[in-house]
C-alpha positions as a Markdown table, in Angstrom:
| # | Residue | x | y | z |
|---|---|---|---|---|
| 1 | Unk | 229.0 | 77.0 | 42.1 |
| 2 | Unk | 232.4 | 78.9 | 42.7 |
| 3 | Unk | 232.1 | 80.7 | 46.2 |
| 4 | Unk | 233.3 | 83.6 | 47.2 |
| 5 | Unk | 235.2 | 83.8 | 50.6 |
| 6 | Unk | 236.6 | 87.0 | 50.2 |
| 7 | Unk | 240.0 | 85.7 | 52.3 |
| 8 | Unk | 237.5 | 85.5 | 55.3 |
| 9 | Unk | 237.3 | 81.3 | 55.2 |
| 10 | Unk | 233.6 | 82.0 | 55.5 |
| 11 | Unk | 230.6 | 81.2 | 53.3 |
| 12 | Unk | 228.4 | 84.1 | 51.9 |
| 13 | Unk | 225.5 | 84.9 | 53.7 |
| 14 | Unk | 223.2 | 83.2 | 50.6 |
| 15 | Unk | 225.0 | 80.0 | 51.6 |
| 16 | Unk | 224.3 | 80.2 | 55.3 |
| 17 | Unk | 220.4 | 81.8 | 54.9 |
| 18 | Unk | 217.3 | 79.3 | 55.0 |
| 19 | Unk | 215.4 | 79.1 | 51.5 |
| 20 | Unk | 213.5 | 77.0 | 49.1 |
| 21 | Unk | 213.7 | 73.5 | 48.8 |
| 22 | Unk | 214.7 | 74.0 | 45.6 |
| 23 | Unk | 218.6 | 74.1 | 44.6 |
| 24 | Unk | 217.2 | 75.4 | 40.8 |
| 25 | Unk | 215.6 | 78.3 | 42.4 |
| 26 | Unk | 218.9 | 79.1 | 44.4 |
| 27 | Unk | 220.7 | 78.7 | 41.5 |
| 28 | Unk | 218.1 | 81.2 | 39.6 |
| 29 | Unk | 218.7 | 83.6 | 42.8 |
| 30 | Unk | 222.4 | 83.8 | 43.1 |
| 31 | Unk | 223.9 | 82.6 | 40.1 |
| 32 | Unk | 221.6 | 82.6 | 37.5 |
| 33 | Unk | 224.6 | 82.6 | 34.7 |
| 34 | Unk | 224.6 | 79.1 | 35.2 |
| 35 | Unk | 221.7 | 77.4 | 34.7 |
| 36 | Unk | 221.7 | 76.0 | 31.1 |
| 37 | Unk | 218.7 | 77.8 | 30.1 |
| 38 | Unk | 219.8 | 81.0 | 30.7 |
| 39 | Unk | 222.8 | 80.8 | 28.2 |
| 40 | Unk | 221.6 | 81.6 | 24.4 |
| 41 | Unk | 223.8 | 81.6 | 20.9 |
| 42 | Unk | 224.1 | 84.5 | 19.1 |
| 43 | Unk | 221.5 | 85.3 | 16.8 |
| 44 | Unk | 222.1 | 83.6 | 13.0 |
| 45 | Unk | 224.7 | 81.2 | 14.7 |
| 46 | Unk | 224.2 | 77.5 | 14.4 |
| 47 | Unk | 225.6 | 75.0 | 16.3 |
| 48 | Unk | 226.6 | 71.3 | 15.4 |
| 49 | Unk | 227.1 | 69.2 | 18.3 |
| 50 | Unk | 226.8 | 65.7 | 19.1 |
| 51 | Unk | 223.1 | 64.1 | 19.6 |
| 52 | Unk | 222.0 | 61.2 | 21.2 |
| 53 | Unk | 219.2 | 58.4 | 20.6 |
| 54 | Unk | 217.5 | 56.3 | 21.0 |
| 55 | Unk | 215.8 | 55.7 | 24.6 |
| 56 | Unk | 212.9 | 52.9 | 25.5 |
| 57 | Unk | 211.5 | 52.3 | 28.8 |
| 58 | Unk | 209.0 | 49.1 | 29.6 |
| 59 | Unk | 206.8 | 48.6 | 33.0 |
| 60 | Unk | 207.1 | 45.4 | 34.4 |
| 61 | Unk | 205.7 | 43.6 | 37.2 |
| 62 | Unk | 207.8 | 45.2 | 40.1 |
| 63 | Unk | 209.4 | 48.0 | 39.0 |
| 64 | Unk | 210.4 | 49.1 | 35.2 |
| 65 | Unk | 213.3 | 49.1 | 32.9 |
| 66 | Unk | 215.2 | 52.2 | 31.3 |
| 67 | Unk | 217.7 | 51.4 | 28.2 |
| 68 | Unk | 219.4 | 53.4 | 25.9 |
| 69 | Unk | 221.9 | 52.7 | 23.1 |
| 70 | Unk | 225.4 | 54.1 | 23.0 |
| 71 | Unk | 225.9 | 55.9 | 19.8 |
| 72 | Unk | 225.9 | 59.7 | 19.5 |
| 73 | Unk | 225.9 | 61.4 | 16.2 |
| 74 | Unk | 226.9 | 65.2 | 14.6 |
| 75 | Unk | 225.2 | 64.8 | 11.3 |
| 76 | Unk | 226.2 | 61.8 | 9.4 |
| 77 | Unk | 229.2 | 61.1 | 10.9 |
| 78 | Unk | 229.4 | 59.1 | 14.3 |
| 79 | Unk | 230.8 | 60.9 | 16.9 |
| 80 | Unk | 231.0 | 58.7 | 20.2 |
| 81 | Unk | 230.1 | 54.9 | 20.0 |
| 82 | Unk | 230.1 | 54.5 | 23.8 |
| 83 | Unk | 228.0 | 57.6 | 25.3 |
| 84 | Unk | 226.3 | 56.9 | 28.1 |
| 85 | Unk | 222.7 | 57.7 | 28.1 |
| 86 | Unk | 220.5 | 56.7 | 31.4 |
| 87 | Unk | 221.5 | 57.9 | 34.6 |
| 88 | Unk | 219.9 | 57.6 | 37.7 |
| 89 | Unk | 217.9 | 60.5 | 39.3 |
| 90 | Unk | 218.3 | 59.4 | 42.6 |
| 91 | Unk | 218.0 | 55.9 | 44.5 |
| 92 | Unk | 214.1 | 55.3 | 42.7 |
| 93 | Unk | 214.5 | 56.7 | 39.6 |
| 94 | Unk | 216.5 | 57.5 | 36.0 |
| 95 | Unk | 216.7 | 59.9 | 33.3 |
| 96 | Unk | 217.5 | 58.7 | 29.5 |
| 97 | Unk | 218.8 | 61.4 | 27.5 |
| 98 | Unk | 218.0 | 62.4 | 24.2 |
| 99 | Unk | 219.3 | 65.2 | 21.8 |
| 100 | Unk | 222.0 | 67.4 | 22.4 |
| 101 | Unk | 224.6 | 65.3 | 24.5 |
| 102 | Unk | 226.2 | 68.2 | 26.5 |
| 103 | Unk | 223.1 | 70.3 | 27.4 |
| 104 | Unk | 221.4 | 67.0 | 28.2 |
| 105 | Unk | 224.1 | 65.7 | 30.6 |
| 106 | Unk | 224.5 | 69.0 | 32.2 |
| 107 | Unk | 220.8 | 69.1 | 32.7 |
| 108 | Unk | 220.4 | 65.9 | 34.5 |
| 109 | Unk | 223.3 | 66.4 | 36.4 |
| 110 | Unk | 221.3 | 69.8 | 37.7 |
| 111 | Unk | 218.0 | 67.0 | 38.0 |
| 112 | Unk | 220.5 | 65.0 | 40.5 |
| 113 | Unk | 221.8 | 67.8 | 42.4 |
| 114 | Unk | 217.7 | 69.0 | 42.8 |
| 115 | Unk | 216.7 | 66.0 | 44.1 |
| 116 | Unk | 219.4 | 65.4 | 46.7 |
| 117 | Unk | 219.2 | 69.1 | 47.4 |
| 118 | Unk | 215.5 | 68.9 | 48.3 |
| 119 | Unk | 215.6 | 65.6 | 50.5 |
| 120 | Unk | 218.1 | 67.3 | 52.8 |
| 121 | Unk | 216.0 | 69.9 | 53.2 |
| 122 | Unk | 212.5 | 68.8 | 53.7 |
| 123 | Unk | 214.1 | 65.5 | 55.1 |
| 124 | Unk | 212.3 | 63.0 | 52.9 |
| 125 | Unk | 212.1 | 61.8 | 49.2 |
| 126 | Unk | 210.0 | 64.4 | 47.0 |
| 127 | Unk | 207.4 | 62.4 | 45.2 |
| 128 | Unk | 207.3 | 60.9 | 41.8 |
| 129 | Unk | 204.8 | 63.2 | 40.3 |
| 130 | Unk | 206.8 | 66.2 | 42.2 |
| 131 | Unk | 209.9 | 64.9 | 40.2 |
| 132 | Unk | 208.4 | 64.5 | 37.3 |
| 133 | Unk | 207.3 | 68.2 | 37.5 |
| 134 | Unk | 210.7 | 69.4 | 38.2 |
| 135 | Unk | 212.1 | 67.9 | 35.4 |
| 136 | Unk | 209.5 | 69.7 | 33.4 |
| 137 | Unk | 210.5 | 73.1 | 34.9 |
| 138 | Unk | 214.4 | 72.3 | 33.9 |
| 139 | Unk | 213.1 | 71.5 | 30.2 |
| 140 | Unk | 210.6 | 74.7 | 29.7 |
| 141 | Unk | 213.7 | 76.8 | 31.4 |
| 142 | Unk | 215.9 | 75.3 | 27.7 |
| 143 | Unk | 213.2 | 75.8 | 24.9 |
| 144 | Unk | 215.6 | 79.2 | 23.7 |
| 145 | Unk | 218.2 | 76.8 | 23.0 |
| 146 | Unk | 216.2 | 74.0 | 21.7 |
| 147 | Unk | 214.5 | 76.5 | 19.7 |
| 148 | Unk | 217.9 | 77.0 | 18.0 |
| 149 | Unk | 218.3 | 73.5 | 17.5 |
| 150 | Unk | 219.6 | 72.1 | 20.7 |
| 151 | Unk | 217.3 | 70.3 | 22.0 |
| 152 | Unk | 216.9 | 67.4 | 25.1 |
| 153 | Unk | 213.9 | 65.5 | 25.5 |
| 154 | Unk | 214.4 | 62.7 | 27.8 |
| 155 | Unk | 212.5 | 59.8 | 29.5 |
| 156 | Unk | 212.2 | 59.7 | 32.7 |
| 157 | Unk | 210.8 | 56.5 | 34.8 |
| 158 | Unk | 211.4 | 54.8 | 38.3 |
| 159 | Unk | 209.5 | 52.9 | 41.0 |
| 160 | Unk | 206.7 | 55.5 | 43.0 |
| 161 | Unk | 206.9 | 54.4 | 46.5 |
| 162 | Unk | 203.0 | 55.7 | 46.9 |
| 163 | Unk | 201.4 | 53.5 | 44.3 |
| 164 | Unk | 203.8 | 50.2 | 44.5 |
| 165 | Unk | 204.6 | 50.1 | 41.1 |
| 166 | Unk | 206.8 | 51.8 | 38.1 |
| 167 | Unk | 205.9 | 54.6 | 36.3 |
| 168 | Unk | 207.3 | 56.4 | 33.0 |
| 169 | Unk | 206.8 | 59.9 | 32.0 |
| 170 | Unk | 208.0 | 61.0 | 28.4 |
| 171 | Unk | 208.1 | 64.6 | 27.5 |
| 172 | Unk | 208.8 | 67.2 | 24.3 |
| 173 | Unk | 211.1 | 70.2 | 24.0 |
| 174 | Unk | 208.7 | 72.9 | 25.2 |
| 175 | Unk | 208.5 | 70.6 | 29.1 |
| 176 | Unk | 205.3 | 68.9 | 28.2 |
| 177 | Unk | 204.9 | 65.9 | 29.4 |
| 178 | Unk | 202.8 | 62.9 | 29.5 |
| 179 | Unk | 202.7 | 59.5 | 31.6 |
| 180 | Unk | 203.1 | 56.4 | 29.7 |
| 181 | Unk | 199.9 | 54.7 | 30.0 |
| 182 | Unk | 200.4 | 51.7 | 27.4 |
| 183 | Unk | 203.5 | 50.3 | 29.5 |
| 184 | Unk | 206.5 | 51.4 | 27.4 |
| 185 | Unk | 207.7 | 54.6 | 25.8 |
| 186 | Unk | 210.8 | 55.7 | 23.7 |
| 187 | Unk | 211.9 | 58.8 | 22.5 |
| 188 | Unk | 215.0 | 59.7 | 20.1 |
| 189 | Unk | 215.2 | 59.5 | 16.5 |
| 190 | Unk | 214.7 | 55.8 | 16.5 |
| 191 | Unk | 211.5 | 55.8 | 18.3 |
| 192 | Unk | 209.4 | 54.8 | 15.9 |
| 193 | Unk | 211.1 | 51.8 | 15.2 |
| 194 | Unk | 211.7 | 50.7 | 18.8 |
| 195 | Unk | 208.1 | 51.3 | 19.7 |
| 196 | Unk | 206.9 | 49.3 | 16.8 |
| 197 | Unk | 208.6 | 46.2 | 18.0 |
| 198 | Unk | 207.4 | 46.8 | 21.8 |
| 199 | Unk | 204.1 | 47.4 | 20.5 |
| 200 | Unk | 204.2 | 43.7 | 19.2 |
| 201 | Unk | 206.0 | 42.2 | 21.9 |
| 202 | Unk | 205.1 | 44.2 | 25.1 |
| 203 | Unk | 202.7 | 42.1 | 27.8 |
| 204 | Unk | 201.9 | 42.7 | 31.0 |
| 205 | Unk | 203.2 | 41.4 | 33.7 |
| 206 | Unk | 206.1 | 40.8 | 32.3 |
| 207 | Unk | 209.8 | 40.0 | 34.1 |
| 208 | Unk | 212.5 | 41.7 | 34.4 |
| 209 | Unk | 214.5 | 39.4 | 32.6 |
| 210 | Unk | 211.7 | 39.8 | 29.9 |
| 211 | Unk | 211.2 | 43.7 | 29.9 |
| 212 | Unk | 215.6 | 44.0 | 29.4 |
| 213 | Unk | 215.4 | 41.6 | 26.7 |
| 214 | Unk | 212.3 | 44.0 | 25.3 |
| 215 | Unk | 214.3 | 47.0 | 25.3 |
| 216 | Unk | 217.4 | 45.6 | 23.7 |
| 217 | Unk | 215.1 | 44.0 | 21.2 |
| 218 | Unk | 213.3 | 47.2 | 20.8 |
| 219 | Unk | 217.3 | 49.0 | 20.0 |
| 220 | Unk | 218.0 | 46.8 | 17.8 |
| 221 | Unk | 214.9 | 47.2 | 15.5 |
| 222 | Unk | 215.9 | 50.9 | 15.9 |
| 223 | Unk | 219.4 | 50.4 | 14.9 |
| 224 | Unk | 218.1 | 48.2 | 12.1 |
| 225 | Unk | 216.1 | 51.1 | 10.8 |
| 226 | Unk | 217.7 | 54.2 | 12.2 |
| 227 | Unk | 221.3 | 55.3 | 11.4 |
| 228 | Unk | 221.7 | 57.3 | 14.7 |
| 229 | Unk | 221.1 | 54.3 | 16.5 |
| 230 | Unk | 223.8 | 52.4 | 17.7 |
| 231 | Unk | 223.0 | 48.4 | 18.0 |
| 232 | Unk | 224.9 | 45.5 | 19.7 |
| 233 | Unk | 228.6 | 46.0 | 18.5 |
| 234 | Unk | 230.2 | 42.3 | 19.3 |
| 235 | Unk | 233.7 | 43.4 | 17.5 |
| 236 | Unk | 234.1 | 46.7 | 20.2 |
| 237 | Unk | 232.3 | 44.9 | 22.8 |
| 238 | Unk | 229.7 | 47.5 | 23.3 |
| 239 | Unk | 226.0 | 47.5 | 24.2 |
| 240 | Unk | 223.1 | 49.2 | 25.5 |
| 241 | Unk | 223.2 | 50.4 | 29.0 |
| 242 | Unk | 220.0 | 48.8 | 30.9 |
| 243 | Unk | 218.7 | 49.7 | 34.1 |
| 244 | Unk | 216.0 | 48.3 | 36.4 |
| 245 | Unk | 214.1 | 50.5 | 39.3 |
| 246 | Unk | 212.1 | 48.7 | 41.6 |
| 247 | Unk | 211.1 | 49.1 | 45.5 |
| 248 | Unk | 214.7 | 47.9 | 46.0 |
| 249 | Unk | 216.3 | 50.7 | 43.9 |
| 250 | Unk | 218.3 | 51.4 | 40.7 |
| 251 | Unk | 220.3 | 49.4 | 39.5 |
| 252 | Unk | 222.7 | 48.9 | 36.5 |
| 253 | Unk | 222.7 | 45.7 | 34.7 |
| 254 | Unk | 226.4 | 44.3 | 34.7 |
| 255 | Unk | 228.2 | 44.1 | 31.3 |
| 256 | Unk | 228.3 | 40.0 | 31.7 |
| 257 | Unk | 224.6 | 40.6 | 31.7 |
| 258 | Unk | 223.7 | 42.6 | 29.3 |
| 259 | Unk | 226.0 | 41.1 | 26.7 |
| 260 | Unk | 224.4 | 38.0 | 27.2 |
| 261 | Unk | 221.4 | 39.1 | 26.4 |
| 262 | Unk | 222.7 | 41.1 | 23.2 |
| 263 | Unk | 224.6 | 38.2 | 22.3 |
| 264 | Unk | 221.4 | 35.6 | 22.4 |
| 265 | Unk | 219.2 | 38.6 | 20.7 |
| 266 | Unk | 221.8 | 38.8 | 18.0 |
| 267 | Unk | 221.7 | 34.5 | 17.2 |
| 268 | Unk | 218.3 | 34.4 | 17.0 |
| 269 | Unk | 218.5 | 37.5 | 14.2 |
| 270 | Unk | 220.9 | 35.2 | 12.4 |
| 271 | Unk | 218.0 | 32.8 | 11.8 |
| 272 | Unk | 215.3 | 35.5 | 12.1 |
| 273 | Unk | 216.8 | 38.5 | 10.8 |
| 274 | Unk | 213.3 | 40.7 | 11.7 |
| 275 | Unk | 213.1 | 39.2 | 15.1 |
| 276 | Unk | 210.5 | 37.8 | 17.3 |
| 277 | Unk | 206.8 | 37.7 | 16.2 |
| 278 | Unk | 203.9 | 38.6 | 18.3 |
| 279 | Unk | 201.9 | 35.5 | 18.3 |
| 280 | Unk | 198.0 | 36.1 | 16.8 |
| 281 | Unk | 195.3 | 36.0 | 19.2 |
């Protein structure tokens, strides 16, 4: 936010005056212009902008995993091949974006900036259901845009320090959400596809190892199925972005690792072109 020092070299008093916790509600005081939800279009105006999908998120035993593929879409044509989906939210958890690329980026950028803004306030870590809320507010504060067809509905998952394990909360364009309880979740317009195949393949206490190669199993049944899904692309080199939260932290899988799992997923479809079966109990 541009401030205005009015040739003094001096922060406005707003800067300098103690407040809420939260940077949104600072935001909503002092500059309300730019939060994303406050902007509208004008009435019979349509936008087409770029969309993204698909996002799938697995618990496993320590932590949990948050993928997302890397194609983004305006209508039938494919607009970005390499969009970047999942970002963290801070040191224990991620968002995965789905829907309208720019409102979505911008939002989770705002998500970051809350978070921080909030631990250096209160001086410690808001908690994962309190996160989890925020995120809701952001989303309610955009249903006049997504009501106009420019929507975001992400994923969000990480590790709660309280109850030792990962956690995944999926929501829908009015800010509803709802926890994961079945272990995995995906949203986007590949969804049902990816949450067929972890349906069939998702155990408990799984890896880590095992709940990446879920996920990228789980894109490329969406892909398979879903022309707004990007899969594995071995000519360009690209392929999902995974990430793993645990008590440790985020962190990124490296390209060397992820394209060896893409590239092993993508032999075995050569001999099994519908992938791995669930075995029958």
């Amino acid at each position: 936010m541009e401030a205005n020092l009015s040739g003094t070299g001096r922060l406005p008093a707003a800067f300098l005056t103690p407040g809420s916790s939260s940077f949104i509600d600072f935001l909503d005081s002092h500059a309300p212009h730019l939060l994303p939800g406050r902007r509208t279009l004008p009435e019979g105006l349509t936008v087409e902008a770029p969309h993204g999908t698909t996002i799938v998120s697995a618990v496993f035993d320590g932590g949990v995993v948050l993928a997302g593929d890397r194609r983004a879409t305006m209508g039938n044509v494919i607009a970005q091949r390499d969009m970047e989906k999942v970002f963290p939210a801070d040191e224990y958890s991620a968002v995965g974006i789905a829907g309208t690329a720019g409102l979505a980026i911008e939002m989770v950028r705002l998500f970051q900036l809350e978070l921080e803004h909030y631990e250096k306030i209160e001086g410690t870590v808001l908690s994962f259901e309190g996160k989890a809320n925020r995120l809701t507010t952001m989303i309610r504060s955009n249903l006049a845009m997504a009501m106009q067809g420019l929507a975001v509905v992400p994923v969000f998952a990480g590790y709660d320090l309280d109850l030792g394990r990962g956690r995944i909360f999926t929501y829908d364009v009015t800010g509803g959400r709802s926890e994961e309880r079945a272990g995995f979740a995906a949203t986007g317009s590949g969804s049902v596809f990816a949450r067929g195949a972890m349906k069939k393949l998702y155990r408990e206490g799984m890896t880590a190892e095992q709940a990446a190669t879920l996920t990228v199993q789980a894109l490329y049944d969406a892909a398979d199925d879903d022309s707004a899904t990007g899969g594995p692309d071995l000519a360009r080199k690209i392929f999902p972005i995974v990430t793993l939260i645990t008590e440790d932290g985020f962190r990124r899988l490296s390209e060397e690792e992820v394209t060896a799992i893409a590239v092993s997923i993508t032999d075995q479809r050569r001999e099994h072109p519908n992938g791995p079966q669930a075995p029958l109990l």
